[in-house]
Each structure stands twice: as structure tokens, then as C-alpha cells.
C-alpha positions, 0 to 999 in steps of 0.5 A: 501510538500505531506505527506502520512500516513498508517493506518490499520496494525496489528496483524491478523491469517493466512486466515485472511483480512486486509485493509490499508489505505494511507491518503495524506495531500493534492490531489494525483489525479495526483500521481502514487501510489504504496504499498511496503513491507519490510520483516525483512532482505529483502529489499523493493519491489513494489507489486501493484499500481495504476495509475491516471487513476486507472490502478492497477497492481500487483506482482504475488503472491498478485494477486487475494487476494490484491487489491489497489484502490484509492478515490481521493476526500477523498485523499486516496488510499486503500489496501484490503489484504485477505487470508493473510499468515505468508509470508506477514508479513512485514512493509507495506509503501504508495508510491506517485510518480510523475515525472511531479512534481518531487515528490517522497514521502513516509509514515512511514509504518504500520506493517502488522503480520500474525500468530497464 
């Protein structure tokens, strides 16, 4: 069984970067990635993804300051946040899907505070 861990979370001033990683216990190379989010009182949303082939796409409003990447030989996909604002304050969650193997897995999330 596939487990993921999110690392990288923390407490950082609006303007500020963060990078999150998602370490997987064993070959993502033929899972589709997602991050998610989950704001307090608001349900979990897809804001960016890659693709096997390292197609990325992303919710608009984390266009140009998110980018997700992905290192296959490490097992590990990457999330760069910069210019962060108090509104991406959330439990930030690494997703592995893959509907050839039946597989839907999740990491335990690592939470993400943009403030003062």
C-alpha cells in the first residue's frame, strides 16, 4: 500500500514562499498527483496537479505563484508556493490517484498559516 507524507508546512508572513513536499513510500511514476487544500469551515478543493507526464495544471487563483513539480527517482512531488496570502491558510493534503491500479491515497496533510 502506497503511503504519502506532506512535509514543509508552517507558520509564514503574507508575501512569503513555502515549499511542500509529498514523499510516497514506494514509485508514484505511474500515479496522477494532486494537491488539495482545506480551509477551516470549507470543504477540500483540487488547486494543482501533475500528470505522469508532468503536465501540471492549476486553479486560477494559484496560477503564477504555486507551481507543483514532481521527481519520480526521489518518489516525490513538490509544491512551491510564493507570494502567499492569508486566504491560503489551510491543511494543505498530497493526493496519488491512479485508476489502472485502483488506487486512491492520501497524506495526513501539513498545515500551511499565512499571517502576521
Amino acid at each position: 500500500q502506497l503511503q504519502l507524507v506532506e512535509s514543509g508546512g508552517g507558520l509564514v508572513q503574507p508575501g512569503g514562499s513555502l515549499r511542500l513536499s509529498c514523499a510516497a513510500s514506494g514509485s508514484i511514476s505511474s500515479y496522477w498527483m494532486g494537491w488539495y487544500r482545506q480551509a477551516p469551515g470549507k470543504q477540500r478543493e483540487l488547486f494543482a496537479s501533475i500528470t505522469t507526464a508532468g503536465i501540471t495544471n492549476y486553479k486560477d487563483a494559484m496560477k503564477g505563484r504555486f507551481t507543483v513539480s514532481r521527481v519520480n527517482a526521489k518518489n516525490t512531488v513538490y509544491l512551491q508556493m510564493n507570494t502567499l496570502k492569508p486566504e491560503d491558510t489551510a491543511a494543505y493534503y498530497c493526493n496519488a490517484f491512479s485508476m489502472i491500479r485502483s488506487m486512491n491515497v492520501w497524506g495526513q496533510g501539513t498545515m500551511v498559516t499565512v499571517s502576521l
